[in-house]
C-alpha positions as YAML, in Angstrom:
chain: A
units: angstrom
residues:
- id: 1
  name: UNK
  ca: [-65.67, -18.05, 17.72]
- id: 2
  name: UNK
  ca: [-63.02, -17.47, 14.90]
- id: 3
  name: UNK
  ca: [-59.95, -15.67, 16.34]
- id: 4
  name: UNK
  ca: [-58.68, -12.73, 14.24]
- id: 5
  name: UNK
  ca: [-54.66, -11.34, 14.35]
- id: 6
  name: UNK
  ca: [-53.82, -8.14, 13.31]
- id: 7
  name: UNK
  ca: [-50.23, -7.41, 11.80]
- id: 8
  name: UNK
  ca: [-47.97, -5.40, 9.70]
- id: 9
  name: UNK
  ca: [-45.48, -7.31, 7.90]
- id: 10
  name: UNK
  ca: [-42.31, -6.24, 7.39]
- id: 11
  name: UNK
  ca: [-39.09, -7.25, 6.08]
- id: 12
  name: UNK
  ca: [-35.50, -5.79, 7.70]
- id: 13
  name: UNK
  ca: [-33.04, -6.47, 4.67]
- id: 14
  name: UNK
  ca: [-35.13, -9.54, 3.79]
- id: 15
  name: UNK
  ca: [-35.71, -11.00, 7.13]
- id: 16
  name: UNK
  ca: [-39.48, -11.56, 7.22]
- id: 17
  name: UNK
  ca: [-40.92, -9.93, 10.47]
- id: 18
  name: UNK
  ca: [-44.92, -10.53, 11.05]
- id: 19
  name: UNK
  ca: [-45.31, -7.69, 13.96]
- id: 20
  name: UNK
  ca: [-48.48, -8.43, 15.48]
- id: 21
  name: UNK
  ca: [-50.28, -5.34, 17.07]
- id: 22
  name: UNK
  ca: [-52.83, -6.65, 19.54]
- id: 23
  name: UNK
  ca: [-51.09, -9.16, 21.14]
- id: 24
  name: UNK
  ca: [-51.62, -7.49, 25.01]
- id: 25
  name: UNK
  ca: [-54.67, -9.46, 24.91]
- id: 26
  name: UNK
  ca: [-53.01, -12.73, 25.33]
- id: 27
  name: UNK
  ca: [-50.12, -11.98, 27.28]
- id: 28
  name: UNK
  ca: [-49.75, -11.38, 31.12]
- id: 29
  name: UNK
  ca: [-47.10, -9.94, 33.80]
- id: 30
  name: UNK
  ca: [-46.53, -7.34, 35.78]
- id: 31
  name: UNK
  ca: [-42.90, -6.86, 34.00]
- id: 32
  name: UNK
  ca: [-41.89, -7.50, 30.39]
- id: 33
  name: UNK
  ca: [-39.30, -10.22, 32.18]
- id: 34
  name: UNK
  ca: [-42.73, -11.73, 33.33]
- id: 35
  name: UNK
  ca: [-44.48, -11.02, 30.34]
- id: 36
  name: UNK
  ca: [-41.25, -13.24, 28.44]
- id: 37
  name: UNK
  ca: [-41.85, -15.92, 30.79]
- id: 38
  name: UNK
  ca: [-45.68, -16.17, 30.24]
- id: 39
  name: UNK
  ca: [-45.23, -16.24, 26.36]
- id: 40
  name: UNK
  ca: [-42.43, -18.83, 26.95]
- id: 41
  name: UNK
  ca: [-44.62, -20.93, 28.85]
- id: 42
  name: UNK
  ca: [-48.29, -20.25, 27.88]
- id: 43
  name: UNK
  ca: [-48.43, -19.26, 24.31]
- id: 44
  name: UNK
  ca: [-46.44, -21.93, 22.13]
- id: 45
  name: UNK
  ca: [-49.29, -22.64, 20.19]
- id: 46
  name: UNK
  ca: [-49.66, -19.12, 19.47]
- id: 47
  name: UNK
  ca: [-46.41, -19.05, 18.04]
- id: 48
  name: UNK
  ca: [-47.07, -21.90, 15.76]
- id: 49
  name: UNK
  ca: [-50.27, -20.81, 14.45]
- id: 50
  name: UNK
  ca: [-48.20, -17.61, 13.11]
- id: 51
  name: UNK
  ca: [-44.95, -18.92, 11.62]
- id: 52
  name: UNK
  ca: [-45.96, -22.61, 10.61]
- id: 53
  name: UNK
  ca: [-47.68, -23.76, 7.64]
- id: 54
  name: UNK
  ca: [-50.15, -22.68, 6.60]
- id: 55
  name: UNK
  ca: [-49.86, -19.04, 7.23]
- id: 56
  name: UNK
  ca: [-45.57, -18.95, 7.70]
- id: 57
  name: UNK
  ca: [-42.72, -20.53, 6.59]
- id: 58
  name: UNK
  ca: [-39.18, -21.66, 8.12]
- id: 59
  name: UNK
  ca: [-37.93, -18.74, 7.82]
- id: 60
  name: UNK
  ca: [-40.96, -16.94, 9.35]
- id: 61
  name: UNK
  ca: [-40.79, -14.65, 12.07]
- id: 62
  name: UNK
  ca: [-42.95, -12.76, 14.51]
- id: 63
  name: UNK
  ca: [-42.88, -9.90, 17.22]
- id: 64
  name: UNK
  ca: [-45.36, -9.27, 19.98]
- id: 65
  name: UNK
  ca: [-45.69, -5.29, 20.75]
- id: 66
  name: UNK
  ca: [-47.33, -4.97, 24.01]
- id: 67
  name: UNK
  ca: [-48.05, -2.48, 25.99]
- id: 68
  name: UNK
  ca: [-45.31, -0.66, 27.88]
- id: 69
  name: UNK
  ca: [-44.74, -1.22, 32.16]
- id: 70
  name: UNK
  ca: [-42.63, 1.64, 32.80]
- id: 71
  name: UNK
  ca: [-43.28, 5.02, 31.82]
- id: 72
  name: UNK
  ca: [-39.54, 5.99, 30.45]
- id: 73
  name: UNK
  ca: [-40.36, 3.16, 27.85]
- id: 74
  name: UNK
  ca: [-42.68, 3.44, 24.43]
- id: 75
  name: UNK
  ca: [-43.78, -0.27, 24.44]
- id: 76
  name: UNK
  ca: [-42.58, -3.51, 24.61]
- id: 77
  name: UNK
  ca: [-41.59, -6.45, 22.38]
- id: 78
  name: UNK
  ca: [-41.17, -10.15, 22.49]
- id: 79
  name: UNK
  ca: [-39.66, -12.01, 19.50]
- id: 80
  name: UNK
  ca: [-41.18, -15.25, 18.08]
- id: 81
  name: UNK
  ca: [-38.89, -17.65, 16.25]
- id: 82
  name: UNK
  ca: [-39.16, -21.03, 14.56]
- id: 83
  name: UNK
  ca: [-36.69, -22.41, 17.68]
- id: 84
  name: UNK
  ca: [-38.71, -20.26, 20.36]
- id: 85
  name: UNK
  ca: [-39.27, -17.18, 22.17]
- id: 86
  name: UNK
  ca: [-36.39, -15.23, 21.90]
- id: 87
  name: UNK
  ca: [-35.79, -12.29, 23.97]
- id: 88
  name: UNK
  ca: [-34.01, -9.73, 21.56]
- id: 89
  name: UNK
  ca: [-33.54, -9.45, 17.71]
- id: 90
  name: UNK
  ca: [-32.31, -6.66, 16.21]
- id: 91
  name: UNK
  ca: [-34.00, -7.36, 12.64]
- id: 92
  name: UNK
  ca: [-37.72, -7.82, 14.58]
- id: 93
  name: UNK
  ca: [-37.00, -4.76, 16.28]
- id: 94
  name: UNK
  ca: [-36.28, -2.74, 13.28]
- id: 95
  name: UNK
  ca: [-39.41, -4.78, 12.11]
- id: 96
  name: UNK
  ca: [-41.33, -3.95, 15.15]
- id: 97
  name: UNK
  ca: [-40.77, -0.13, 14.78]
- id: 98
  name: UNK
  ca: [-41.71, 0.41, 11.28]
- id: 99
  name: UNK
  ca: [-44.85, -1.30, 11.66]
- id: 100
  name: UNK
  ca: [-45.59, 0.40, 14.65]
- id: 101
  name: UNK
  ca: [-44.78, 3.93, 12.69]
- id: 102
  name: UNK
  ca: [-46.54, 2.90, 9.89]
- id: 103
  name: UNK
  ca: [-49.70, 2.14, 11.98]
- id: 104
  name: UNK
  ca: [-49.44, 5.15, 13.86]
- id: 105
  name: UNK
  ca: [-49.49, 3.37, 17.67]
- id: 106
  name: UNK
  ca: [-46.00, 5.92, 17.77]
- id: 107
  name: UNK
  ca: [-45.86, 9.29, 15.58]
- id: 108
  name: UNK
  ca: [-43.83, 9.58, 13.24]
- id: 109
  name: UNK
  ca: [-41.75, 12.64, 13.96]
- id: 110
  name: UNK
  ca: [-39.17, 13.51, 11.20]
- id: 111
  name: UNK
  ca: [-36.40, 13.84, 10.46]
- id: 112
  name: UNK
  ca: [-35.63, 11.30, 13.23]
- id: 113
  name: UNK
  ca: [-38.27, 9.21, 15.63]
- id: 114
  name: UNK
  ca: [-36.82, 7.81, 18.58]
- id: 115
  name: UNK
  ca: [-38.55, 4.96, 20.22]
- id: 116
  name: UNK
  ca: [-37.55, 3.21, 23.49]
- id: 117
  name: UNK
  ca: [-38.25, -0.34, 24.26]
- id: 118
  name: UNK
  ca: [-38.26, -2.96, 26.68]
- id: 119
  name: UNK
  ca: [-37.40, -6.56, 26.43]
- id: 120
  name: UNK
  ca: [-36.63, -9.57, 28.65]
- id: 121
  name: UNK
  ca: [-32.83, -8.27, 28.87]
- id: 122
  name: UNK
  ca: [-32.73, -4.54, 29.44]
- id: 123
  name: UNK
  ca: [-34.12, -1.87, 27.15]
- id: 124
  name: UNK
  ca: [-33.13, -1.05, 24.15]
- id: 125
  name: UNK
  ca: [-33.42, 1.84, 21.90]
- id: 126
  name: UNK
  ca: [-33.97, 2.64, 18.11]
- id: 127
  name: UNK
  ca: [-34.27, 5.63, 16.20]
- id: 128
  name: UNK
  ca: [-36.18, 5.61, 12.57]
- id: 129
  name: UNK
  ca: [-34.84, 8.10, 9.98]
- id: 130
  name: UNK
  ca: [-38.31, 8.96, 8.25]
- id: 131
  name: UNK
  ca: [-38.59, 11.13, 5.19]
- id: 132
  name: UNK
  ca: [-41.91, 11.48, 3.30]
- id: 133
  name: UNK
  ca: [-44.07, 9.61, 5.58]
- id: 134
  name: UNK
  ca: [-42.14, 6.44, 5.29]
- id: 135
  name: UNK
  ca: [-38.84, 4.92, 7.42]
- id: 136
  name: UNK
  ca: [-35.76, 5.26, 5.74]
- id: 137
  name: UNK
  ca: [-33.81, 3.02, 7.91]
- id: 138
  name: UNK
  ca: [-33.45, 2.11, 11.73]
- id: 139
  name: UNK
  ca: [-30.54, 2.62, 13.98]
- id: 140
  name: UNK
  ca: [-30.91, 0.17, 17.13]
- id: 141
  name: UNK
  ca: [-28.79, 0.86, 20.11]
- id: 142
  name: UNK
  ca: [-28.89, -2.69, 21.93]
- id: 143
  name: UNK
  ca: [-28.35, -3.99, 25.19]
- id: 144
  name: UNK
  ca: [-24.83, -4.51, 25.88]
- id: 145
  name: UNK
  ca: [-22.93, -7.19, 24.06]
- id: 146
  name: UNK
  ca: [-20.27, -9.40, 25.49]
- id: 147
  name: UNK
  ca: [-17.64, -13.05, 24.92]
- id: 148
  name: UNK
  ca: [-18.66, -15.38, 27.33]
- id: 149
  name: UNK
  ca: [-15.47, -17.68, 25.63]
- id: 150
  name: UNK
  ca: [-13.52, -16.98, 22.14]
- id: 151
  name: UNK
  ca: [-11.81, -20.14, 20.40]
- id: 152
  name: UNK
  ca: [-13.45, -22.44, 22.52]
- id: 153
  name: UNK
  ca: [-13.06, -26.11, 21.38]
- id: 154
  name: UNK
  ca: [-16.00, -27.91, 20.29]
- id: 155
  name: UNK
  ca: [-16.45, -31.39, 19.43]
- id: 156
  name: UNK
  ca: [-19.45, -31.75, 16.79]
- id: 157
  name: UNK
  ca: [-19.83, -35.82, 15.82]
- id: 158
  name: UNK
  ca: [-18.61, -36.03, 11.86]
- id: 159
  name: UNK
  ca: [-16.71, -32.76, 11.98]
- id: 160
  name: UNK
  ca: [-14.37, -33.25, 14.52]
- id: 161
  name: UNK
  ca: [-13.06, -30.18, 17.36]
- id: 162
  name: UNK
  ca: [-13.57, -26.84, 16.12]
- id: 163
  name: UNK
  ca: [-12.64, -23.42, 17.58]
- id: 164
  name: UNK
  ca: [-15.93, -21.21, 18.29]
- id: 165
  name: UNK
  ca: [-16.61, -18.22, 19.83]
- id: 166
  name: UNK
  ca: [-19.70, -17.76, 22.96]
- id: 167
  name: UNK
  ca: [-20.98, -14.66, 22.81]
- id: 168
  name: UNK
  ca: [-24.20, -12.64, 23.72]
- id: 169
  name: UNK
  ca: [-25.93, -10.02, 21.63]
- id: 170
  name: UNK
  ca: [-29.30, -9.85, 23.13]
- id: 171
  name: UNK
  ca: [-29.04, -13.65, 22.58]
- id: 172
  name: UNK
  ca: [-26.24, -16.53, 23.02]
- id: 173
  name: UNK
  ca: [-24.69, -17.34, 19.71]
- id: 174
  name: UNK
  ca: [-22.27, -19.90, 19.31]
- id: 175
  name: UNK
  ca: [-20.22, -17.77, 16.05]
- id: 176
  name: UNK
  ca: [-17.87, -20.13, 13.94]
- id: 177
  name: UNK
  ca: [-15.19, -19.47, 11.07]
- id: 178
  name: UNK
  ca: [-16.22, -20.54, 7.55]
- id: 179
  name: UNK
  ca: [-12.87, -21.31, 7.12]
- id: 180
  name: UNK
  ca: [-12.88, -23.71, 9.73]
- id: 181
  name: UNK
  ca: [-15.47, -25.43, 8.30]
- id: 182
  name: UNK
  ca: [-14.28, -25.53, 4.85]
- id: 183
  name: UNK
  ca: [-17.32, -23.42, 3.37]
- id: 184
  name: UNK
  ca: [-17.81, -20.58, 1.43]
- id: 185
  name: UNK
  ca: [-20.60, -18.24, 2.01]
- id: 186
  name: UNK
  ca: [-22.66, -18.52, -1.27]
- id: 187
  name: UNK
  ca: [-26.42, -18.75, -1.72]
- id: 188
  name: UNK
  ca: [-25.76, -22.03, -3.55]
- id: 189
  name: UNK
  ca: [-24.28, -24.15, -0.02]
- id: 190
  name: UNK
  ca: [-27.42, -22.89, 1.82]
- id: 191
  name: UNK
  ca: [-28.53, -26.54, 2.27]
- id: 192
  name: UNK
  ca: [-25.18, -27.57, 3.58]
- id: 193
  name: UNK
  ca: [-24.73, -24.68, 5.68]
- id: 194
  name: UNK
  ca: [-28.13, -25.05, 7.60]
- id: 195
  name: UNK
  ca: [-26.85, -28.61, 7.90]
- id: 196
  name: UNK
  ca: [-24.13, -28.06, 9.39]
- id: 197
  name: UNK
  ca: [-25.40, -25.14, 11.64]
- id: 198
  name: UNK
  ca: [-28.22, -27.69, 13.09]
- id: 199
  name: UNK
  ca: [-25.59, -30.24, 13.79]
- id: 200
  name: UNK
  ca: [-23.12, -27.72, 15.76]
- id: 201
  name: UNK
  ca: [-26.36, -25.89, 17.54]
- id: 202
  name: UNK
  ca: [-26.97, -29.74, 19.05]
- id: 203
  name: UNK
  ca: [-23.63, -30.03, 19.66]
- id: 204
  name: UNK
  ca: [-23.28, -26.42, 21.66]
- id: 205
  name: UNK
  ca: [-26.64, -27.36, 24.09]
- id: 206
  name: UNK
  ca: [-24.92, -30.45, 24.87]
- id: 207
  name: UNK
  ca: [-21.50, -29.46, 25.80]
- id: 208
  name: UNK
  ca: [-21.63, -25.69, 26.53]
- id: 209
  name: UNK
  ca: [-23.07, -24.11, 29.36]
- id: 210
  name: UNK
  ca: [-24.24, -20.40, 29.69]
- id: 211
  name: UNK
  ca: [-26.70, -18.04, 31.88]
- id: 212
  name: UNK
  ca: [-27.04, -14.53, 31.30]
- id: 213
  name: UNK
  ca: [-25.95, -12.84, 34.81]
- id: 214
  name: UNK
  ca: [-28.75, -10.24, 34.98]
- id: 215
  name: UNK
  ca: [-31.66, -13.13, 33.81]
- id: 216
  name: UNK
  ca: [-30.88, -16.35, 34.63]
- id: 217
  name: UNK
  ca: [-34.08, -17.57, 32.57]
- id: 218
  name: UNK
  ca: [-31.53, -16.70, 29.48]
- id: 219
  name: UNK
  ca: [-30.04, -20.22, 29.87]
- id: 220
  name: UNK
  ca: [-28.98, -21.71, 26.51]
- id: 221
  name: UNK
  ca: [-27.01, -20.96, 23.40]
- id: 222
  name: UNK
  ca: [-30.02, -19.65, 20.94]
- id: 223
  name: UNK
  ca: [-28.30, -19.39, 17.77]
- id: 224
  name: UNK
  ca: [-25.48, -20.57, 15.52]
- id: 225
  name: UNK
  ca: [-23.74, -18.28, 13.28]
- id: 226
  name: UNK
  ca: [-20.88, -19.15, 10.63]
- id: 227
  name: UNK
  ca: [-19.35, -15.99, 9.21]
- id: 228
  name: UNK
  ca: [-16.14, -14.94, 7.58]
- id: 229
  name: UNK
  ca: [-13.74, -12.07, 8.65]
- id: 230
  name: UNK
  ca: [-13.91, -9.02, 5.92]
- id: 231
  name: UNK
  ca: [-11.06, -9.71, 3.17]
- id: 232
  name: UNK
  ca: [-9.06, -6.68, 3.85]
- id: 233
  name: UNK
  ca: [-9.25, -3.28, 6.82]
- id: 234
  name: UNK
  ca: [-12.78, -1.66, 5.98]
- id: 235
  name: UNK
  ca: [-13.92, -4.61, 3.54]
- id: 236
  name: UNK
  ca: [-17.39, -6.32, 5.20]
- id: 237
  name: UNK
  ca: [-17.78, -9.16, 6.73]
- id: 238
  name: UNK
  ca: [-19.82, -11.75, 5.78]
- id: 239
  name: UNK
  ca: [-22.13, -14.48, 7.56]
- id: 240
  name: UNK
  ca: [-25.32, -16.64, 7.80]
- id: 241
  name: UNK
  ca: [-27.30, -17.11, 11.02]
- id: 242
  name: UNK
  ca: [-28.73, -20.70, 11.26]
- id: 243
  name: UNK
  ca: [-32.49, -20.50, 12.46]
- id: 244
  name: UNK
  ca: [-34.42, -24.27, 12.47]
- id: 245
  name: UNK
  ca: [-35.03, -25.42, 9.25]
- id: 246
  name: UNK
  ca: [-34.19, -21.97, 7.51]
- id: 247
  name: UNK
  ca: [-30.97, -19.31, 7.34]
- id: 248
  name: UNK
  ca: [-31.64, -15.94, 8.39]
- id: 249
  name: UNK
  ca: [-32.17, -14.17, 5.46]
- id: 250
  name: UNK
  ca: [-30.68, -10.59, 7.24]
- id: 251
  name: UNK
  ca: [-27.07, -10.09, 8.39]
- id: 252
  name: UNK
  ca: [-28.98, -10.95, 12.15]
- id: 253
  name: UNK
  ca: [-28.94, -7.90, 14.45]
- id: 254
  name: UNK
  ca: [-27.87, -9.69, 17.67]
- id: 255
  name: UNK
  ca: [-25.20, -11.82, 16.23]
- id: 256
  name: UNK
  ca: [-23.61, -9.00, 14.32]
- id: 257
  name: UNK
  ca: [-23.70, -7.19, 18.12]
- id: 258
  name: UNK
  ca: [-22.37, -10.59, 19.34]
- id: 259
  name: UNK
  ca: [-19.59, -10.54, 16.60]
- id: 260
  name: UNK
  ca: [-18.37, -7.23, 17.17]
- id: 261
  name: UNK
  ca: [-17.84, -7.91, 20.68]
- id: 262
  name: UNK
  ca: [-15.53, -10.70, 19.79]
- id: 263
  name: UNK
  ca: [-13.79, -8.32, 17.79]
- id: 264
  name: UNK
  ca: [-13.09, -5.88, 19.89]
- id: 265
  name: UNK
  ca: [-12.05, -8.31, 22.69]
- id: 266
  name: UNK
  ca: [-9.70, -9.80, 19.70]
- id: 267
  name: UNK
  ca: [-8.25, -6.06, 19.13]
- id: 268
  name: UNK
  ca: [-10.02, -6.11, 15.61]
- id: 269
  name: UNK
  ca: [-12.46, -3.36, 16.01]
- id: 270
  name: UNK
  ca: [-11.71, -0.41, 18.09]
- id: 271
  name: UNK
  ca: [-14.51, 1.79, 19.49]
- id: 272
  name: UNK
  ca: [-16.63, 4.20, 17.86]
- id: 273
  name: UNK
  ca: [-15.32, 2.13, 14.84]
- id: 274
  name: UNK
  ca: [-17.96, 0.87, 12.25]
- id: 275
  name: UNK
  ca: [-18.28, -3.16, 10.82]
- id: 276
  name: UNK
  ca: [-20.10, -3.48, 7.88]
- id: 277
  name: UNK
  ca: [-22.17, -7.03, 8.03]
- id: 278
  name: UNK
  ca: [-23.55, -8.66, 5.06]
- id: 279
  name: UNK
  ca: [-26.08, -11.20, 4.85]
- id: 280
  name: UNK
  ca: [-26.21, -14.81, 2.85]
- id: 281
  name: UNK
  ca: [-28.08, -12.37, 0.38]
- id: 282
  name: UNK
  ca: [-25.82, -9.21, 0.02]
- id: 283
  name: UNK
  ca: [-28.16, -7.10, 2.58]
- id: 284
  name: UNK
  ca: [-25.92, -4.85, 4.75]
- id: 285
  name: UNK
  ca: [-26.11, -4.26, 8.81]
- id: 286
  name: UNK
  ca: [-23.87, -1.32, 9.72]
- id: 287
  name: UNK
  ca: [-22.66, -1.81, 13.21]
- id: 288
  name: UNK
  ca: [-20.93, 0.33, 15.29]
- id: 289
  name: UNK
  ca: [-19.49, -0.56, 19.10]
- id: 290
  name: UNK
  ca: [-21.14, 3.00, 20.72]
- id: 291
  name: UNK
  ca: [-18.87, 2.67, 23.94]
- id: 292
  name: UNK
  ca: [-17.29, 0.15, 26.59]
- id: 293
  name: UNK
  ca: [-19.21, -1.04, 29.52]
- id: 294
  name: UNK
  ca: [-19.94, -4.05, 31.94]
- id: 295
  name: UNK
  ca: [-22.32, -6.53, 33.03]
- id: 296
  name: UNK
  ca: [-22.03, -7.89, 36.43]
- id: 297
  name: UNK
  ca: [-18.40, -7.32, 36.22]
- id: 298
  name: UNK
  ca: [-18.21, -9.10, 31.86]
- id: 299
  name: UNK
  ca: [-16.45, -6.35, 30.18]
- id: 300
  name: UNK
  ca: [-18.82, -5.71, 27.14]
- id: 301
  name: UNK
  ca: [-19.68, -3.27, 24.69]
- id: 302
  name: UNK
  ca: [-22.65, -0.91, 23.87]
- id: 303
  name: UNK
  ca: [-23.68, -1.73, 20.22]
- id: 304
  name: UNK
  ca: [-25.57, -0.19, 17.17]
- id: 305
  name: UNK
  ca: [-26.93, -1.57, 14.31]
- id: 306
  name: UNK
  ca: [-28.19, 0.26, 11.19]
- id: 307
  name: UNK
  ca: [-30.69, -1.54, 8.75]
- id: 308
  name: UNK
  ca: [-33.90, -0.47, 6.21]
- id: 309
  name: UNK
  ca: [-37.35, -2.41, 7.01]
- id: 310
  name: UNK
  ca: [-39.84, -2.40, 4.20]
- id: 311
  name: UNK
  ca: [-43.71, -3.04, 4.08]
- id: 312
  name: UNK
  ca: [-44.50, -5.70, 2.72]
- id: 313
  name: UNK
  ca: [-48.40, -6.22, 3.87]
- id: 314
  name: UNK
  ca: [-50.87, -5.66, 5.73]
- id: 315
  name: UNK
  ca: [-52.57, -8.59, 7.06]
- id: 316
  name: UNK
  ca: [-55.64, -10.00, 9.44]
- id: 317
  name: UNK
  ca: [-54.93, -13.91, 9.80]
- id: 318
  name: UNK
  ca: [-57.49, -15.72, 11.40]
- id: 319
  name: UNK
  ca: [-58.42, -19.24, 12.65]
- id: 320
  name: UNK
  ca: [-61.95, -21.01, 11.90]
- id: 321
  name: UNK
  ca: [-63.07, -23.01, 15.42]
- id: 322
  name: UNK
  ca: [-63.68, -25.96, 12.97]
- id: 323
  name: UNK
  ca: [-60.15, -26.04, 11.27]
- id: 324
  name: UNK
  ca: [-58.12, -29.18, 12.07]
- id: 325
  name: UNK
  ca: [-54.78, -27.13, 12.67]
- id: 326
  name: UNK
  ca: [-55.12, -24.95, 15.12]
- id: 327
  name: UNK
  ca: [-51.72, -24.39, 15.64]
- id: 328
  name: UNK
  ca: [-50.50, -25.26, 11.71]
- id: 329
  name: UNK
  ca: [-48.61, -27.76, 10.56]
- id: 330
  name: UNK
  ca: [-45.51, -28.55, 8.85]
- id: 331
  name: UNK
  ca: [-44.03, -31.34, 6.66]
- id: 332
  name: UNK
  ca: [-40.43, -33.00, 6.24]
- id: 333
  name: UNK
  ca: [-40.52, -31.78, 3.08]
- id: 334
  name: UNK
  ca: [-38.91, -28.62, 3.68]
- id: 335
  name: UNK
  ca: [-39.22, -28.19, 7.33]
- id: 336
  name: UNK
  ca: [-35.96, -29.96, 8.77]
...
């Protein structure tokens, strides 16, 4: 029997987000922790078929919407990317909304739709400006942000120690100065940059330890990110998120949440203030630390991001019982 995938595709300020609507059918749990854990450890394949060759590409990405377990909540998401399940991105979420608007599983209500979801840590929330029948742009308040270290020495083989900052922003990042690597942020270093992105990431699961207090499942660092501080008070700030094989082609949701709690634990952004985060492209992320909070005791912010999703398709993807790749394929070629 051929299996047949429904999805809206969507980009959030050139991030590619496949947001696949029927996915409930595959996934179990009483809890969208549970439901996290089940993708994590049942549906792998699943998650190849969709962003490898040949219906993705490293930069591919993908978001489950499934049905909601709590009634206060509008549905729930789980985040496929090329290194794993992942369980928040702000770019898939802003993803995940406008395709669910644009499909009408949530009215659109305008001026302003507000949506609640849940993920594997906490719920978030994200309100669509819509004008004409179409979103305008998404504003996602995440779950809260905090520094697990900031300037922590790291020894990565060829480059020596450098100073990094842990943080989480719905995911661990290990965030690391340009500067400190030499580098300039310009399309034209991407090769060198995912280079030397892959080669800190393996140095970071080797040599630094983290758990998220409130899931414990959310045991490793997920993500590098090398960025640059804005030139001047008010100027953005510019970065590149280092997914396998592929830079994130947004100004990445969770690490801009990520970076503006190191900020604010560094003095450099004040509350209720606003960081402007550009992308390896030019795209923009507005972010904005809402309020102060805690978890388990980690002082941490509440954060915002602002960032336009656009259709880009509309798509059925399907897989013939006879084809050889069931779950795709990829190549050295271009897949690191």
């Amino acid at each position: 029997m051929t299996l047949s995938i429904r999805t809206i595709e969507v980009h959030a300020e050139g991030e590619p987000g496949r947001v696949v609507l029927d996915a409930d059918r595959w996934v179990q749990g009483d809890t969208i922790e549970e439901r996290f854990a089940f993708c994590r450890d049942n549906l792998d394949h699943l998650r190849h078929l969709l962003l490898h060759e040949p219906r993705g590409y490293p930069a591919s990405c993908a978001v489950l919407v499934l049905p909601a377990t709590r009634p206060e909540v509008d549905a729930g998401i789980v985040v496929l990317e090329q290194g794993g399940f992942t369980p928040m991105s702000g770019s898939n979420t802003m993803c995940a909304v406008t395709g669910m608007l644009d499909a009408g599983i949530i009215e659109m209500v305008e001026p302003t739709t507000t949506v609640t979801l849940e993920t594997a840590v906490g719920p978030v929330t994200a309100q669509a400006r819509c004008e004409n029948g179409r979103v305008v742009d998404v504003t996602v308040t995440n779950v809260p942000a905090f520094v697990v270290d900031l300037d922590r020495p790291l020894h990565v083989p060829g480059l020596g120690e450098i100073p990094v900052d842990v943080v989480f922003g719905g995911q661990f990042f290990v965030q690391v100065r340009a500067q400190d690597l030499g580098i300039e942020l310009r399309r034209d270093n991407a090769r060198l940059l995912l280079d030397l992105g892959m080669r800190i990431k393996a140095a970071a699961l080797t040599d630094i330890e983290v758990r998220h207090p409130l899931n414990p499942e959310i045991d490793a660092v997920g993500l590098v990110m090398i960025y640059a501080d804005p030139p001047a008070p008010g100027a953005p700030g510019r970065n590149t998120v280092i997914l396998p094989g592929a830079l994130d082609r947004s100004p990445c949701g969770t690490g801009t949440c990520g970076r503006m709690a190191a900020r604010v634990a560094r003095g450099q952004l004040e509350i209720g203030g606003e960081f402007v985060h550009e992308s390896i492209l030019g795209t923009r992320f507005i972010g904005r630390p809402l309020d102060a909070t805690e978890v388990a005791g980690i002082p941490a912010i509440v954060p915002s991001i602002t960032g336009r999703a656009f259709i880009t398709g509309r798509a059925e993807w399907v897989l013939d019982p006879n084809d050889p790749f069931p779950t795709g394929y990829t190549l050295p070629d271009f897949w690191p």
